[in-house]
PDB file of the backbone (N, CA, C, O) and the ligand in Angstrom, with CONECT records:
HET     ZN  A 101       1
ATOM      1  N   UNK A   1     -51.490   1.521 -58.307  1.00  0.00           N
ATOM      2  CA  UNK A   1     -52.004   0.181 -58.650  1.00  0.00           C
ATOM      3  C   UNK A   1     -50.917  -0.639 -59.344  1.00  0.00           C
ATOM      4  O   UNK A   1     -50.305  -0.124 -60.279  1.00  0.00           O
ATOM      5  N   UNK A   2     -50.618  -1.970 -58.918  1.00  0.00           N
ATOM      6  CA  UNK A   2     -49.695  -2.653 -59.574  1.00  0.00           C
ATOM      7  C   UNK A   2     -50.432  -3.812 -60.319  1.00  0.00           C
ATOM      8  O   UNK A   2     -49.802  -4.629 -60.991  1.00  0.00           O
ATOM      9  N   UNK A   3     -51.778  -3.855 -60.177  1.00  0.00           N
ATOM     10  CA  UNK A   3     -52.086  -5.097 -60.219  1.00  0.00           C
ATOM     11  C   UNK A   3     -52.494  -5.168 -61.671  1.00  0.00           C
ATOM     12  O   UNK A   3     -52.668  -4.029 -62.107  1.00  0.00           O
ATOM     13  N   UNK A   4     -52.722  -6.178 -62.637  1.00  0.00           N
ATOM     14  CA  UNK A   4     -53.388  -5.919 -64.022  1.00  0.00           C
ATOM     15  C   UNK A   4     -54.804  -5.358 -63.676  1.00  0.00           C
ATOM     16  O   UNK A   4     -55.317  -5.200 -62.568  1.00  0.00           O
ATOM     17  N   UNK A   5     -55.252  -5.126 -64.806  1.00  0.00           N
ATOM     18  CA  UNK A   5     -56.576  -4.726 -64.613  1.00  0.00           C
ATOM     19  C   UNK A   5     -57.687  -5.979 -64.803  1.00  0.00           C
ATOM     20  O   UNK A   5     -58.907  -5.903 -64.651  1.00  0.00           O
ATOM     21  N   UNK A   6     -56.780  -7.309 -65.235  1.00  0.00           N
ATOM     22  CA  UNK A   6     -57.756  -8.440 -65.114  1.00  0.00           C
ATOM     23  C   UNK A   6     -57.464  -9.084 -63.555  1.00  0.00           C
ATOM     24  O   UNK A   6     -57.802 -10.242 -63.307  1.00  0.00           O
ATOM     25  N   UNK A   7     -56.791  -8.204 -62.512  1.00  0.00           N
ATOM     26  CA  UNK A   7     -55.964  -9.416 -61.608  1.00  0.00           C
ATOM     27  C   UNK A   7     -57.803  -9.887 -60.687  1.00  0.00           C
ATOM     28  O   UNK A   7     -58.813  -9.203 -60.519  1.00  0.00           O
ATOM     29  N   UNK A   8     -57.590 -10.789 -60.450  1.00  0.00           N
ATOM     30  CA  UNK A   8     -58.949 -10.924 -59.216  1.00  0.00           C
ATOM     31  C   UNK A   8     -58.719 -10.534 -57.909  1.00  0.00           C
ATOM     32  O   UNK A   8     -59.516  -9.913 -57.206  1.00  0.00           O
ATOM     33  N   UNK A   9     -57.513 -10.946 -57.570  1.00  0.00           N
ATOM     34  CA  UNK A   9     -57.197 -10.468 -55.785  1.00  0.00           C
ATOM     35  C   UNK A   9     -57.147  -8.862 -56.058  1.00  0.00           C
ATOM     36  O   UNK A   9     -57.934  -8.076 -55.530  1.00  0.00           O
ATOM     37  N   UNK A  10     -56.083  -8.477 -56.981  1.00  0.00           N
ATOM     38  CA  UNK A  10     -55.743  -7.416 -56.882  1.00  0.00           C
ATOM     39  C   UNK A  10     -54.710  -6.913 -55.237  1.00  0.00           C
ATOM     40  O   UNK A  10     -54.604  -5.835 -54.652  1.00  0.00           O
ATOM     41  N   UNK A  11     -54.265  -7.952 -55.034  1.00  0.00           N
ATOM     42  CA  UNK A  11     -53.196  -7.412 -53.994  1.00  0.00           C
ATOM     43  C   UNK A  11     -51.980  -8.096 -54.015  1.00  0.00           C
ATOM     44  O   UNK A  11     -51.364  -8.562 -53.056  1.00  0.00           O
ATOM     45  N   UNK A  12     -51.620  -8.116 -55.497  1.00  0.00           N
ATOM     46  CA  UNK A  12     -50.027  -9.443 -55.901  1.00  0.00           C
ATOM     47  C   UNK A  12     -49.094  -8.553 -55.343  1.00  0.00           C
ATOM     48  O   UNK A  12     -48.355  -9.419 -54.875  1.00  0.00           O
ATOM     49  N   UNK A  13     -48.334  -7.066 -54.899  1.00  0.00           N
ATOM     50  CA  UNK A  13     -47.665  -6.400 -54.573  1.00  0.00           C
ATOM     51  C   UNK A  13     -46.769  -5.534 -55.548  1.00  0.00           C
ATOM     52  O   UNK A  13     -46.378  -4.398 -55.280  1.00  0.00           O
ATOM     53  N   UNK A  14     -46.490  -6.246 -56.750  1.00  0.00           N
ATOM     54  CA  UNK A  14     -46.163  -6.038 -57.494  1.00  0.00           C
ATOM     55  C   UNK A  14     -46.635  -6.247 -59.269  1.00  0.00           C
ATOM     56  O   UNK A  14     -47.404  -7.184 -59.478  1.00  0.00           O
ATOM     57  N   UNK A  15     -46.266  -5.548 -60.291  1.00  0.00           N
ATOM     58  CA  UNK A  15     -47.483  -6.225 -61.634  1.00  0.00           C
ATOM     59  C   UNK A  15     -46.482  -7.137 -62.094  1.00  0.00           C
ATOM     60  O   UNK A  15     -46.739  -7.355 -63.278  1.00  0.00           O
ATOM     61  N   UNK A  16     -45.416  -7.810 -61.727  1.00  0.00           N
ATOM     62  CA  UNK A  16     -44.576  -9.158 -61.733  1.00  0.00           C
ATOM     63  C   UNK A  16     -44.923 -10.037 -60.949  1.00  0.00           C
ATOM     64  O   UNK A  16     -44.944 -11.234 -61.236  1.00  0.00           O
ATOM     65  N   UNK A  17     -45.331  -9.415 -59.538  1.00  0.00           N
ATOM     66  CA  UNK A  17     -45.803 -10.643 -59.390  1.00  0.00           C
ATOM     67  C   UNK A  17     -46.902 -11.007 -59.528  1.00  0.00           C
ATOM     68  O   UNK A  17     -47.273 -12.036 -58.962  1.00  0.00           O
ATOM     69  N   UNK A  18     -47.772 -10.250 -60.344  1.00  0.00           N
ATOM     70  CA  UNK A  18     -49.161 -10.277 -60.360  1.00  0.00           C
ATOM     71  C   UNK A  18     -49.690 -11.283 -61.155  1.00  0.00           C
ATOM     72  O   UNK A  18     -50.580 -12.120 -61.005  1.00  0.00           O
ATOM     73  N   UNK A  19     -48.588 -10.863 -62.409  1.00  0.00           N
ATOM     74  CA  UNK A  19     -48.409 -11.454 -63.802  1.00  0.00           C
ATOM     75  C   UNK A  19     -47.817 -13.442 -63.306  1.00  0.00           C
ATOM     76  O   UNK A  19     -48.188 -14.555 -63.679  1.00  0.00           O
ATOM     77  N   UNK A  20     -47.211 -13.143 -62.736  1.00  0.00           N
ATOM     78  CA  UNK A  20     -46.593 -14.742 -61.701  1.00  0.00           C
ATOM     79  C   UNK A  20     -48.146 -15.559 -61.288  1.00  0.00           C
ATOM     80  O   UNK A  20     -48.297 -16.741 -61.598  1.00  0.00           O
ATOM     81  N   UNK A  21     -49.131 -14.862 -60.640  1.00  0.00           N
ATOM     82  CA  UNK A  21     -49.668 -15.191 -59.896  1.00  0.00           C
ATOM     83  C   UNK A  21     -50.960 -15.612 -60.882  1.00  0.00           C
ATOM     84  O   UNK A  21     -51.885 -16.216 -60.340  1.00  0.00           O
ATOM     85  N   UNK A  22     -51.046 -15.319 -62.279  1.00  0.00           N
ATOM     86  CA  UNK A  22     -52.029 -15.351 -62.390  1.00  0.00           C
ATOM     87  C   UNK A  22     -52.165 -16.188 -64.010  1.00  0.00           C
ATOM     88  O   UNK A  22     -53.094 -16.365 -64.798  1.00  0.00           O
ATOM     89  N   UNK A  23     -50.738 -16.554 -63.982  1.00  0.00           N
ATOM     90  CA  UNK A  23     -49.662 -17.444 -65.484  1.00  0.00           C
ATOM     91  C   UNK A  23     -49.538 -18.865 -65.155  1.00  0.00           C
ATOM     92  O   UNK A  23     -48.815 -19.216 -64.223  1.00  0.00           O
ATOM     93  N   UNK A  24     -50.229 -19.747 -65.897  1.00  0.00           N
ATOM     94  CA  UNK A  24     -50.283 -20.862 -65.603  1.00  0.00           C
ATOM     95  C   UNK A  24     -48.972 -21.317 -65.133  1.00  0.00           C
ATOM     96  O   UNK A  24     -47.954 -20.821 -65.615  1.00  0.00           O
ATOM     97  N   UNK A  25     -48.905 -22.436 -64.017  1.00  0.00           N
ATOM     98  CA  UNK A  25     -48.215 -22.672 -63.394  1.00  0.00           C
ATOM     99  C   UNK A  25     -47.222 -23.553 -63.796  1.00  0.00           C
ATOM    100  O   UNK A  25     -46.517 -23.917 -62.854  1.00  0.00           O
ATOM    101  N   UNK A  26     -46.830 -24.174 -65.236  1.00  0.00           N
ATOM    102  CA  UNK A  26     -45.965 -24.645 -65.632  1.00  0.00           C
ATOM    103  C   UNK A  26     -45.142 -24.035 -66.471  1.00  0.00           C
ATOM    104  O   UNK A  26     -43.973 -24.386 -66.633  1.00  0.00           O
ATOM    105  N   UNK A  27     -45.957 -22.617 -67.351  1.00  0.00           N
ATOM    106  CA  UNK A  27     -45.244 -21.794 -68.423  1.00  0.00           C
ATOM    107  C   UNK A  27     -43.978 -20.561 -67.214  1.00  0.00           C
ATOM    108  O   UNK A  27     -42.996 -19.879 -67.504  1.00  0.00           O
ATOM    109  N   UNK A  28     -44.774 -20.846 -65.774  1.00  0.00           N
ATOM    110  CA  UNK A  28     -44.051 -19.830 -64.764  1.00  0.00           C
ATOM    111  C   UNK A  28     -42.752 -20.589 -64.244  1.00  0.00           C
ATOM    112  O   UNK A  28     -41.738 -19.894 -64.170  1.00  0.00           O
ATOM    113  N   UNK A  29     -42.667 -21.731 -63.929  1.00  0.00           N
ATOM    114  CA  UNK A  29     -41.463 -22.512 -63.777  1.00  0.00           C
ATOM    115  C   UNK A  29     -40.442 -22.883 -65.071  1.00  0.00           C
ATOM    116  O   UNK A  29     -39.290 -23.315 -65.131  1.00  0.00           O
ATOM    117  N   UNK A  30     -41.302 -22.552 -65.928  1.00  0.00           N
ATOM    118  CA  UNK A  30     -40.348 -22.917 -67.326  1.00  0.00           C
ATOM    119  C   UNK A  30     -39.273 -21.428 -67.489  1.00  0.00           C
ATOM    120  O   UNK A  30     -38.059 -21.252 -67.593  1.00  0.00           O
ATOM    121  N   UNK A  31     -40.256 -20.713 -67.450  1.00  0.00           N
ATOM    122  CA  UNK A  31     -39.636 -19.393 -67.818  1.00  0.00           C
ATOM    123  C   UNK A  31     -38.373 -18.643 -66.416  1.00  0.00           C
ATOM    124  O   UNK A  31     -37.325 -17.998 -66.452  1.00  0.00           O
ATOM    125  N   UNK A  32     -39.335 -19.255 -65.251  1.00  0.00           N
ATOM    126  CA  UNK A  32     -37.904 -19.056 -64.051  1.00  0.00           C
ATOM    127  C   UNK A  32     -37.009 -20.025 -64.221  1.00  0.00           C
ATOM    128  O   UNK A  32     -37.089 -20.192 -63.004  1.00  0.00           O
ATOM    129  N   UNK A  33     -36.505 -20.545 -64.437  1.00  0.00           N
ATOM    130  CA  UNK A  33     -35.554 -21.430 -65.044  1.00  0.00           C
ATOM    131  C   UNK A  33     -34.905 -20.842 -66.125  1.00  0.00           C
ATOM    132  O   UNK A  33     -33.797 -21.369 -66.224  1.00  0.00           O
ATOM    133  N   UNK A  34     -35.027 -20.241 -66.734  1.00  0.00           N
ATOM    134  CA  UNK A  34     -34.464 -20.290 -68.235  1.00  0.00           C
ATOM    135  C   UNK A  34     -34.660 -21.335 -68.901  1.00  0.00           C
ATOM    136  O   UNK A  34     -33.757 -21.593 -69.697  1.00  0.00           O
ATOM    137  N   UNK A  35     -35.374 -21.924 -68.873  1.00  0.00           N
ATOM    138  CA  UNK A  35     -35.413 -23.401 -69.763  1.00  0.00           C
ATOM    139  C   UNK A  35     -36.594 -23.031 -70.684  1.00  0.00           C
ATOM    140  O   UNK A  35     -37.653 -22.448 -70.450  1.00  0.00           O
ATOM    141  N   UNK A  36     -36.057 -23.570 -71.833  1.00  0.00           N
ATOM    142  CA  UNK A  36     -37.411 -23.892 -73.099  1.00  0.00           C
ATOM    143  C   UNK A  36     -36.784 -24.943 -73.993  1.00  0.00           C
ATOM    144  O   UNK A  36     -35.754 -25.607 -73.872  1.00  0.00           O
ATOM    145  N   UNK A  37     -37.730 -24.891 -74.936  1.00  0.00           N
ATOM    146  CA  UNK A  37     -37.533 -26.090 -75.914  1.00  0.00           C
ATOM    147  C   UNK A  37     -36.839 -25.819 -76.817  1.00  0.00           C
ATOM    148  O   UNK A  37     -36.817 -26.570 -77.792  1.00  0.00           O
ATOM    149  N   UNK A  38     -36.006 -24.586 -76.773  1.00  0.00           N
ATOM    150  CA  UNK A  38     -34.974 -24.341 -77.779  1.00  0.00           C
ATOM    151  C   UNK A  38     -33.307 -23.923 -77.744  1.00  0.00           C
ATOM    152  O   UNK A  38     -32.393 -23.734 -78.546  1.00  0.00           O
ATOM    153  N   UNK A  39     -33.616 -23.907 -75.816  1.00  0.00           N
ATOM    154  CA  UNK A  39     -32.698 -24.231 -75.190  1.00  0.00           C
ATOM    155  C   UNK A  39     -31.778 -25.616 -74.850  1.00  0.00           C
ATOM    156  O   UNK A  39     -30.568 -25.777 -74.696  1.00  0.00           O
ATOM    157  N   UNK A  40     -33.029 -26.608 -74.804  1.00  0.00           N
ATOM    158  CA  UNK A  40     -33.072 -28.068 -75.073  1.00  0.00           C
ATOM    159  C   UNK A  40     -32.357 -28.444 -76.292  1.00  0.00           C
ATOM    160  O   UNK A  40     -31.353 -29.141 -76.440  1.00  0.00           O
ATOM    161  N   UNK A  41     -33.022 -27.891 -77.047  1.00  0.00           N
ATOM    162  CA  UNK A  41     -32.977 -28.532 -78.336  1.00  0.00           C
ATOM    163  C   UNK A  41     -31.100 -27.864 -78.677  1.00  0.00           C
ATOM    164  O   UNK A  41     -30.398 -28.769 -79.128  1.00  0.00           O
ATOM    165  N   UNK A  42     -30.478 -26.735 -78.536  1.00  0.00           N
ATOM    166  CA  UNK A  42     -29.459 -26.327 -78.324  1.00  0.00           C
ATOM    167  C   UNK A  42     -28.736 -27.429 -77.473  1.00  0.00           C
ATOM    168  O   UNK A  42     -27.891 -28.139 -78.016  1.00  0.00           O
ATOM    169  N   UNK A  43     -29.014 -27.565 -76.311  1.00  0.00           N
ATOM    170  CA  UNK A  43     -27.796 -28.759 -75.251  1.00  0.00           C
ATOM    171  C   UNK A  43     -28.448 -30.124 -76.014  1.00  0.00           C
ATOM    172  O   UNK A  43     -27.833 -31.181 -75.870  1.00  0.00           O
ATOM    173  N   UNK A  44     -29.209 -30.117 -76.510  1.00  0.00           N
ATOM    174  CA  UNK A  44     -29.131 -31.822 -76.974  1.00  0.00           C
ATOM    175  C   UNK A  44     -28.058 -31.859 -78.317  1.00  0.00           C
ATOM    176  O   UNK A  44     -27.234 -32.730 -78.594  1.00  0.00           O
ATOM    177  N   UNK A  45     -28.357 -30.674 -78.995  1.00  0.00           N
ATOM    178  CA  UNK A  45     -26.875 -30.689 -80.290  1.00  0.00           C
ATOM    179  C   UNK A  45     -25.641 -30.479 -79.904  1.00  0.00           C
ATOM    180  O   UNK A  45     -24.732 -31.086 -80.471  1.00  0.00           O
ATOM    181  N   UNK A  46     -25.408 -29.688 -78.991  1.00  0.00           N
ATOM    182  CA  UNK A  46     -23.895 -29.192 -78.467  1.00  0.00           C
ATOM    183  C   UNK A  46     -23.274 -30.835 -77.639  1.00  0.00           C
ATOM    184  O   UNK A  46     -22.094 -31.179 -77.569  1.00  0.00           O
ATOM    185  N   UNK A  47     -24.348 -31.522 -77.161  1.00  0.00           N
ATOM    186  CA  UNK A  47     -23.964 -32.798 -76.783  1.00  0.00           C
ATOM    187  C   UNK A  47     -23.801 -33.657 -77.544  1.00  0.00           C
ATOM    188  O   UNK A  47     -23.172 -34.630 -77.128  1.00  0.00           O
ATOM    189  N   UNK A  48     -24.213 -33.664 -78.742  1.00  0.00           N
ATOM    190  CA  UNK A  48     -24.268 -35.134 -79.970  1.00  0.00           C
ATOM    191  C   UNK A  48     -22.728 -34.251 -80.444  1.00  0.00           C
ATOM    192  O   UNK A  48     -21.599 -34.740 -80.430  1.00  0.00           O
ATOM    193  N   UNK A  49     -23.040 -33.095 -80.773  1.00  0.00           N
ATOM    194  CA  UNK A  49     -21.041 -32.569 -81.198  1.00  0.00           C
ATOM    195  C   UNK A  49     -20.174 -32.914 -80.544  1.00  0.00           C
ATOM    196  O   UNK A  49     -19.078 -33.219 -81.015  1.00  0.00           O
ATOM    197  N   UNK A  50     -20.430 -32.944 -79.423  1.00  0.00           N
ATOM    198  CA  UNK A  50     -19.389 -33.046 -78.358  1.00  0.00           C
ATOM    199  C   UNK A  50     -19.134 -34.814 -78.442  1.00  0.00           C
ATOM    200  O   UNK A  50     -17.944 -35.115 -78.530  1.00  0.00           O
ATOM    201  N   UNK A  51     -20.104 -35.972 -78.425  1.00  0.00           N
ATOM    202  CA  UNK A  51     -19.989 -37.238 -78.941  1.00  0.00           C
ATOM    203  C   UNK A  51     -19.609 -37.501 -79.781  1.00  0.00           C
ATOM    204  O   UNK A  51     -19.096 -38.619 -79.818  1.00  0.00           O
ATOM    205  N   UNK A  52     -19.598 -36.611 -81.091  1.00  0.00           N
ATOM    206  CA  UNK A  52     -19.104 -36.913 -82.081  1.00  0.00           C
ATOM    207  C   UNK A  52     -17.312 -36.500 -82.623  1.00  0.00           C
ATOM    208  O   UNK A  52     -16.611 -37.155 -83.393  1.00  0.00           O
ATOM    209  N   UNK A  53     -16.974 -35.231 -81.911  1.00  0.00           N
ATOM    210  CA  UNK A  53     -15.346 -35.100 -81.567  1.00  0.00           C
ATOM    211  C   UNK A  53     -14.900 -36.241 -80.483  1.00  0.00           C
ATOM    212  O   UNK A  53     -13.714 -36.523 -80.314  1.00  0.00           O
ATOM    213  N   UNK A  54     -15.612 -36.662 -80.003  1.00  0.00           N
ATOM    214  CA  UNK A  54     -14.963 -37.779 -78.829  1.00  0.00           C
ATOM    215  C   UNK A  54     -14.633 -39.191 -79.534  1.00  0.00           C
ATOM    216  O   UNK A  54     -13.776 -39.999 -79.176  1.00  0.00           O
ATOM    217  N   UNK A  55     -15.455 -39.285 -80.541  1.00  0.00           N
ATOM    218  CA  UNK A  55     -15.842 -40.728 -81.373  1.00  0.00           C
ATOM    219  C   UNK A  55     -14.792 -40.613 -82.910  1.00  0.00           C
ATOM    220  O   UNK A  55     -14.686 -41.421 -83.833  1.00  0.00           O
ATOM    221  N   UNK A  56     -14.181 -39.384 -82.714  1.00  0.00           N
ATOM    222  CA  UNK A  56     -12.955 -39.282 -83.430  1.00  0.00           C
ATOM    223  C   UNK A  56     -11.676 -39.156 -82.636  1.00  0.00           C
ATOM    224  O   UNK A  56     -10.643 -38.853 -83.233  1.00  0.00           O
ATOM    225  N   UNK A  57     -11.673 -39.281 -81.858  1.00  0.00           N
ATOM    226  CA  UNK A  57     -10.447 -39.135 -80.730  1.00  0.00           C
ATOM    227  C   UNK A  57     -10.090 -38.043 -80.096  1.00  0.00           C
ATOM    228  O   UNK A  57      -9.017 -37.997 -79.494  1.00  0.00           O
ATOM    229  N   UNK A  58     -11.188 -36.699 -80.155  1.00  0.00           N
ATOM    230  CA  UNK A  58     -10.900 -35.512 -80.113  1.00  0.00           C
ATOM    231  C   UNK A  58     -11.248 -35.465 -78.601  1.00  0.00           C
ATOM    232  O   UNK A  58     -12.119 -36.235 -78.196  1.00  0.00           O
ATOM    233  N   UNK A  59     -10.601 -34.578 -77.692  1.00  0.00           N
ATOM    234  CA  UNK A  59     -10.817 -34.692 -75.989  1.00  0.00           C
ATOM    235  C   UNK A  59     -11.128 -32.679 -76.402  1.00  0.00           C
ATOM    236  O   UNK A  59     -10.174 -31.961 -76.703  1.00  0.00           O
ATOM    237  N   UNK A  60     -12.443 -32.185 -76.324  1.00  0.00           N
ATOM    238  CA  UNK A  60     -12.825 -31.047 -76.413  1.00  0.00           C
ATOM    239  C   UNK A  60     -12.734 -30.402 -74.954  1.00  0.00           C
ATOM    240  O   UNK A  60     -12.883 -31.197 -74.026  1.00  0.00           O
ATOM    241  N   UNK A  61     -12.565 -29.398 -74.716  1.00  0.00           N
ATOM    242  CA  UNK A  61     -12.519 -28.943 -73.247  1.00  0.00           C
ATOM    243  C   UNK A  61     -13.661 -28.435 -72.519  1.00  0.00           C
ATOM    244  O   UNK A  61     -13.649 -28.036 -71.355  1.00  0.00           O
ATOM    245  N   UNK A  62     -14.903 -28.497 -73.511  1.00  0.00           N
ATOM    246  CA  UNK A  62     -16.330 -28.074 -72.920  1.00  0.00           C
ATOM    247  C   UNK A  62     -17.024 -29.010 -74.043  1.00  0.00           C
ATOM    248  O   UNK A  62     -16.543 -29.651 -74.978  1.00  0.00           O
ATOM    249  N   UNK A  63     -18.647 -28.793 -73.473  1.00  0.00           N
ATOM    250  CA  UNK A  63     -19.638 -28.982 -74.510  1.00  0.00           C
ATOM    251  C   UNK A  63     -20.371 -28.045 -74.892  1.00  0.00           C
ATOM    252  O   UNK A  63     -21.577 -28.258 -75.014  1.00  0.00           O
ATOM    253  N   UNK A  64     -19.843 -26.815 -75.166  1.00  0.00           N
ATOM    254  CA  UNK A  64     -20.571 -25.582 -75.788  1.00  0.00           C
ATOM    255  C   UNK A  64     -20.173 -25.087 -76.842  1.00  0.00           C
ATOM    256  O   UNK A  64     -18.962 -25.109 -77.063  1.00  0.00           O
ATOM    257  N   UNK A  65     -20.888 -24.621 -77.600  1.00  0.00           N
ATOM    258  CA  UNK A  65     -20.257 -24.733 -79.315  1.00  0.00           C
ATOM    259  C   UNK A  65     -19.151 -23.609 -79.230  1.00  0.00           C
ATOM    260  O   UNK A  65     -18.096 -23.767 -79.844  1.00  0.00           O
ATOM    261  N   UNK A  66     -19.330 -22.720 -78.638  1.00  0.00           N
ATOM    262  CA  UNK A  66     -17.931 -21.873 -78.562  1.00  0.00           C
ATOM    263  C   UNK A  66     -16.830 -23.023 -77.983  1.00  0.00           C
ATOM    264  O   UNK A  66     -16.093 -23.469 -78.861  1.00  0.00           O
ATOM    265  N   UNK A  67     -16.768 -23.184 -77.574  1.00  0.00           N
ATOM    266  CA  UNK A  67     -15.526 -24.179 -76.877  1.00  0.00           C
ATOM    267  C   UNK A  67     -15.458 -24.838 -77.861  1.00  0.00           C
ATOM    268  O   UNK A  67     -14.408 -24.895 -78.501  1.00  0.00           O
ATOM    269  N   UNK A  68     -16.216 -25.290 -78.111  1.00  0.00           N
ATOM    270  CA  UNK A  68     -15.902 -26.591 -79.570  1.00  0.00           C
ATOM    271  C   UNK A  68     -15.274 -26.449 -80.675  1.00  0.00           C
ATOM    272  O   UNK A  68     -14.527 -27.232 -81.262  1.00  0.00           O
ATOM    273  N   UNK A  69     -15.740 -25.024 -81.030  1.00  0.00           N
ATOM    274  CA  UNK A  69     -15.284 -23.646 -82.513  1.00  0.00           C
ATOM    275  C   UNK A  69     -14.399 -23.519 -82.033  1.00  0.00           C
ATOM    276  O   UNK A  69     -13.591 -23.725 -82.938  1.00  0.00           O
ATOM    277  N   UNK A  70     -13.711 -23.249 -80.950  1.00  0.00           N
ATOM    278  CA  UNK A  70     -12.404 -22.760 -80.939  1.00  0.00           C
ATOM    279  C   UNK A  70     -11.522 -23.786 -80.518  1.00  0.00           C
ATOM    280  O   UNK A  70     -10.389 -23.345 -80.710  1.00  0.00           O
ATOM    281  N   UNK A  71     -11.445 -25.162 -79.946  1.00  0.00           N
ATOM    282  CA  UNK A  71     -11.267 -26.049 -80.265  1.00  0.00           C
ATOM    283  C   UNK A  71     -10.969 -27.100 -81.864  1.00  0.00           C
ATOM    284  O   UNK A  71     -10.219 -27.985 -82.275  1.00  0.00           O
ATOM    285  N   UNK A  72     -11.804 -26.494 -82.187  1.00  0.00           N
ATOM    286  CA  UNK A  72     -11.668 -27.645 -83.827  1.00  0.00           C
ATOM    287  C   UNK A  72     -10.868 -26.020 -84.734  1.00  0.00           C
ATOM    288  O   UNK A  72     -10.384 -26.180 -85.854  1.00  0.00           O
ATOM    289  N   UNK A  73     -10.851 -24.876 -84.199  1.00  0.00           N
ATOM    290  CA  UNK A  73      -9.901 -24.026 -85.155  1.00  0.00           C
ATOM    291  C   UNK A  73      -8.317 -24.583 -84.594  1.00  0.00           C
ATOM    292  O   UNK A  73      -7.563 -24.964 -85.490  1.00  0.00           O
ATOM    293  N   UNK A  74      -7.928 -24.627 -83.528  1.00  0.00           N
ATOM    294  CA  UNK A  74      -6.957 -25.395 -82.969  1.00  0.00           C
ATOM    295  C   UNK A  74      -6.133 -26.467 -83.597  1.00  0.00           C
ATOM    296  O   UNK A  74      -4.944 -26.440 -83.918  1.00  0.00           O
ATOM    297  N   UNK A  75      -7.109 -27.513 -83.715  1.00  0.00           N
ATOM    298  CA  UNK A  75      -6.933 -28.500 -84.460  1.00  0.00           C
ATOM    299  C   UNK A  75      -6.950 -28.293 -85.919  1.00  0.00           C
ATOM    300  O   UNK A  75      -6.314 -29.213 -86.434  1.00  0.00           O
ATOM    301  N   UNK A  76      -7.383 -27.517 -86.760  1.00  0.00           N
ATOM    302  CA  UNK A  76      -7.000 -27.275 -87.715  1.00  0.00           C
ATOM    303  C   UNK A  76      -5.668 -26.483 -88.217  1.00  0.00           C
ATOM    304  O   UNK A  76      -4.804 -26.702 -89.066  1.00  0.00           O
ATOM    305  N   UNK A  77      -5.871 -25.692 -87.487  1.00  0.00           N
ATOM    306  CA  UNK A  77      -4.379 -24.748 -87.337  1.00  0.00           C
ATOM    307  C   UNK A  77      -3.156 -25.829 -87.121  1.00  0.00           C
ATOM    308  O   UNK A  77      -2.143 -25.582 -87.775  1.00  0.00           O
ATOM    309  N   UNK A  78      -3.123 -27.129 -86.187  1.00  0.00           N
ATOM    310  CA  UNK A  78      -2.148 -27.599 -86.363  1.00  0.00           C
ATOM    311  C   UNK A  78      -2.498 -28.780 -87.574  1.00  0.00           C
ATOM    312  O   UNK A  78      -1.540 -29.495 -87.868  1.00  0.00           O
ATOM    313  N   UNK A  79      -3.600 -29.001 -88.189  1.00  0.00           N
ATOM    314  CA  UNK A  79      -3.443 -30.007 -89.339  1.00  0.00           C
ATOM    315  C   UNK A  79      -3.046 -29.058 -90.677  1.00  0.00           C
ATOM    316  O   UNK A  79      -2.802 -29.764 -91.655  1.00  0.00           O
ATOM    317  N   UNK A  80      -2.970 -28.103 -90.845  1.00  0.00           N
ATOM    318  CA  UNK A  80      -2.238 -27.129 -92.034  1.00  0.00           C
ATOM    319  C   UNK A  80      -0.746 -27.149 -91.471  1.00  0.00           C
ATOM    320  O   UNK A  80       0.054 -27.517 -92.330  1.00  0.00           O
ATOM    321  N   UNK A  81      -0.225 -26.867 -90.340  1.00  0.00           N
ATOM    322  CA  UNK A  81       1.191 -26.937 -90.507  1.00  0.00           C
ATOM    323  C   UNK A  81       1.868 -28.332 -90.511  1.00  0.00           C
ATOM    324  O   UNK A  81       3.085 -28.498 -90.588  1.00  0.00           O
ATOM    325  N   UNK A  82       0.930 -29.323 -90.420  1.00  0.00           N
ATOM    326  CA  UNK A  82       1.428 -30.493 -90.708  1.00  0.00           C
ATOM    327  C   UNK A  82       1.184 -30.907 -92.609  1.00  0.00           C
ATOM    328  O   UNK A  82       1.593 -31.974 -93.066  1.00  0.00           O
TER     329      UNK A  82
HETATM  330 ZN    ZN A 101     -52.682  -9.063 -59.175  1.00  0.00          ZN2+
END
């Protein structure tokens, strides 16, 4: 048996896809995606950082906070030997 023990068809093929079949249909596209609201909320900050090194003259080579961290250590490393 793959199916839950609440499934109604009881013939999803699998208890993934059972669980698919029976998960409201917007929490199931959110979650195949990888997307949530804290993922969001992550690319909406890594983007205002990334606006905000640009709005100082800084040309960053990504918009992901690793890129950015190792970027602004860069730039610091050469504002101490200056
Ligand atoms: Zn099922």
């Amino acid at each position: 048996m793959s199916c839950r023990s609440g499934c109604k068809t009881k013939d999803c093929g699998s208890y993934a896809a059972c669980c698919r079949n029976s998960a409201p249909r917007v929490a199931y596209t959110n979650s195949a995606n990888g997307w949530d609201a804290s993922k969001q909320k992550r690319w909406d900050g890594e983007l205002a950082r990334f606006r905000g090194l640009e709005a100082q003259g800084l040309e960053p080579p990504g918009t992901t906070h690793a890129e950015m961290d190792k970027y602004e250590r860069k730039i610091e490393a050469v504002v101490n030997v200056l």
